[in-house]
N, C-alpha and C positions, 0 to 999 in steps of 0.2 A: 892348339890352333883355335884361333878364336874368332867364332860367325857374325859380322856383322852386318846390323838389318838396317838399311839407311830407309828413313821415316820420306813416304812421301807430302808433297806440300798439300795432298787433300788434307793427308790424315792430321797433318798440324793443325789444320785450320779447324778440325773437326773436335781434338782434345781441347784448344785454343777456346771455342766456342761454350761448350763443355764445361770450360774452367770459369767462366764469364758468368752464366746462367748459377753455377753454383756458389758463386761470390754472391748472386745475387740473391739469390733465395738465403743465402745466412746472410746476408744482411736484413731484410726484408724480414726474416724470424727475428733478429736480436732489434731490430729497430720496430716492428707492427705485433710480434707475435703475444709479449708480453705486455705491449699494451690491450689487446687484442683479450689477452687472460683475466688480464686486472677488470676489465671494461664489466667481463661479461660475469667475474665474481663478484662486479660492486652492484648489477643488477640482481644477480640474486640475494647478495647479504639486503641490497636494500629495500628487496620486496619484503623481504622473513622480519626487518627493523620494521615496514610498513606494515605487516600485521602485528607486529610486538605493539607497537604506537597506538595503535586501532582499538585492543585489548585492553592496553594500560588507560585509554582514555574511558573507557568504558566500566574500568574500575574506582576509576579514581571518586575524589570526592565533588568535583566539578562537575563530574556527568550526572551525578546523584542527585546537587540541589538544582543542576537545568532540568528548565519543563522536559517533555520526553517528544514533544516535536523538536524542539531546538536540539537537543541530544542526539538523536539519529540524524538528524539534517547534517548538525555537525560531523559525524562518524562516518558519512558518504564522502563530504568534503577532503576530512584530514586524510582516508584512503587513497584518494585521486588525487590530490593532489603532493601527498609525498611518493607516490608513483612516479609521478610526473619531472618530478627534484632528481627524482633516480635515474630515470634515461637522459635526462638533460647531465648529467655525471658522468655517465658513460660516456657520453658522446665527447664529452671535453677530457677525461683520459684517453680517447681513441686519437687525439689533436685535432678534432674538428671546432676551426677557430669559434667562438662565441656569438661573434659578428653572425656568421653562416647560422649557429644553429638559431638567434634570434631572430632571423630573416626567414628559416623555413619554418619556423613554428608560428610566425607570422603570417605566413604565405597559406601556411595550414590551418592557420584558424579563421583566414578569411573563407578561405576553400570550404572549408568546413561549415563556415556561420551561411553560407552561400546555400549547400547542399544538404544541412542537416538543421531548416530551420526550425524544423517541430522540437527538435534535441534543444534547442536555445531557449525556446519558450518554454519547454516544461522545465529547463531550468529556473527562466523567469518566474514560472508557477508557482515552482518549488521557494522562491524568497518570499512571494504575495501569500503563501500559506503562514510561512516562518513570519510574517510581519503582522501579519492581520487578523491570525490565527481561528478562520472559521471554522475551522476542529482540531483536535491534539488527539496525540497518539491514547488508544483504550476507548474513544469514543465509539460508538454506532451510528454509522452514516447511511442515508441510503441515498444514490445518483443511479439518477435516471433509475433502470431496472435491477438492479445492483444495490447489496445492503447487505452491511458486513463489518466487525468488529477493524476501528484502525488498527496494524499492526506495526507499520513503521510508514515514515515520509522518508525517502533517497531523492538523489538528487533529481531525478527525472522521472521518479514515478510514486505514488499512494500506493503502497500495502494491505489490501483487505482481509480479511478472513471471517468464511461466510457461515455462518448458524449451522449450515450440514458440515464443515471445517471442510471448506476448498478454498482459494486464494486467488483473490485477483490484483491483477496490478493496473492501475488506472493512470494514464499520464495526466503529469501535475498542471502542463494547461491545460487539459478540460474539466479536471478539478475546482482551478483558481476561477476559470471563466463560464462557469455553470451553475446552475439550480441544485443544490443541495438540500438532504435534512440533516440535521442531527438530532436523533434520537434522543440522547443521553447527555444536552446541552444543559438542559434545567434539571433541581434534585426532585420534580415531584411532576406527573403524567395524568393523561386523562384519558381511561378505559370510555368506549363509548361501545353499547351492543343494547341490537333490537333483538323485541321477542314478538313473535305474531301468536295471539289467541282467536279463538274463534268468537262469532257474532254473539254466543248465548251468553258470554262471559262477564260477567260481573266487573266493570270499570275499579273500582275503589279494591274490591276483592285482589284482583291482579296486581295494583301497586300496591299494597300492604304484603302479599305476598314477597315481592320481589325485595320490596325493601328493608322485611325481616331475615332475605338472605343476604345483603349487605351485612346488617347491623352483627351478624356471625362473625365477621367476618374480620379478624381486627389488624391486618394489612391495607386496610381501607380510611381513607382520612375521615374525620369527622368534618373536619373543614378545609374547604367548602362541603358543604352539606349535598349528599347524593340525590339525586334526581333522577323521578321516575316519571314520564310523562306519556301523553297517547300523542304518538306523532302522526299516522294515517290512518283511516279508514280504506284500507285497500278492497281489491276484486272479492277476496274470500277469506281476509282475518280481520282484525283488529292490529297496527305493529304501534307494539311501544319502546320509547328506547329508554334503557336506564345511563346514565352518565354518574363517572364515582371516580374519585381521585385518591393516587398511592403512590406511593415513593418510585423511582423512575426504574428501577432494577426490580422491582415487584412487579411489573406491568405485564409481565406474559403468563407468571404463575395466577395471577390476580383475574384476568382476563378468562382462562381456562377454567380454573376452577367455579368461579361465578358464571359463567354459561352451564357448566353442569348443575349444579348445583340449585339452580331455578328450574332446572328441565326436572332434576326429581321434585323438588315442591310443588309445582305446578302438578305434577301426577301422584300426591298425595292429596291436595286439594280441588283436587279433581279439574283441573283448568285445562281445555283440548286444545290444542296446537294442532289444526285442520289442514286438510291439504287442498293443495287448490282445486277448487271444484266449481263446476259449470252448468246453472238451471238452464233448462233447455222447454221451450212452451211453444204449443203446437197450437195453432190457430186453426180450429174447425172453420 
């Protein structure tokens, strides 16, 4: 005997329905899913090619004879910009027609140049360094209160690194559009330090002194010829300042050293470096 179960017209419509959704969803996987996989493995093979690229250029013999500003400039650029190649990739395995993605990347860099114009200019910066080259990368610069070996130029920002080794990053328009120094422009510097002696001191005595610890001293140029002269008659010394020039990477051992090094002369020749002190006269 055989039971049968006649289907009512909900439940048709309900298997019917059922059967619809999952026509749809395997089509929807064999038509988006595999592009969907391709998309997002050609974004990662093409970031891991984007630092292959980054590396190899960094090796190569081109990155060697560019200057080391243009070198890094470059090595920020080839980065982002083959970034860039990579999701515009994706997006066109995903079928988003070309038209569309030129129109939103468009739309997005107006958007963008609109709301990130500081980001534009320190790009602009960053070319006005690259062209004009008011320092290269290994210089010593110092801005504003800041002074610090260059370490790299990127696209948006200077790389410092500072004498106690901390790291600042300076955007590249207030770099390009400001007062600089660079230290370590020219191969050769000028040490400049006073010394105060006191009133009893012997003029002549003092710079022969000072300038027999030059002449020690053979990181010191001969030419130009060092200079020791009496600059003030202050409240309670005598200051003189000596000037002496040396190779521009000698400039702080040079500096150091010749400050000590008059401070003991001067107390083997008995010369007093006074402190400040104040006659005070009482009028009966």
């Amino acid at each position: 005997m055989e039971t049968v179960i006649s289907e009512s017209p909900e439940l048709r419509e309900a298997v019917g329905f059922l059967d619809t959704l999952v026509q749809k969803l395997y089509d929807f996987v064999i038509t988006y899913g595999f592009r969907l996989i391709a998309a997002v493995v050609i974004i990662i093979v093409g970031f891991k090619l984007s630092k292959l690229f980054v590396n190899l250029y960094k090796k190569s013999k081109l990155y060697g004879r560019l200057d080391p500003t243009v070198g890094s400039f470059g090595k920020s650029c080839l980065s982002i910009g083959s970034k860039v190649v990579t999701i515009v990739s994706a997006a066109s395995v995903l079928g988003v027609p070309m038209s569309s993605v030129v129109a939103a990347v468009t739309s997005a860099g107006l958007a963008l140049g609109l709301a990130l114009q500081g980001g534009l200019s320190n790009i602009a910066g960053g070319f006005i360094i690259l062209v004009f080259k008011p320092f290269q990368v290994g210089d010593f610069i110092t801005f504003g209160s800041y002074s610090g070996k260059v370490k790299s130029i990127n696209l948006f920002y200077t790389k410092l690194i500072t004498p106690d080794n901390r790291q600042i990053m300076i955007p590249n328009s207030a770099v390009s559009s400001d007062v600089l120094i660079d230290d370590t422009a020219l191969p050769t510097r000028r040490v400049d330090l006073t010394f105060s002696v006191s009133y009893s001191s012997d003029i002549d005595a003092v710079r022969q002194v000072i300038l027999s610890v030059v002449a020690e001293d053979e990181r010191i140029h001969k030419e130009p010829a060092p200079e020791v002269f009496l600059e003030k008659q202050g409240d309670s010394a005598l200051s003189f300042v000596c000037r002496v020039y040396c190779d521009t990477e000698n400039y702080w051992p040079v500096k150091f050293s010749l400050n000590e090094n008059v401070k003991k002369a001067f107390d083997l020749n008995g010369i007093e470096i006074p402190f400040p002190q104040l006659d005070v006269h009482i009028d009966k």
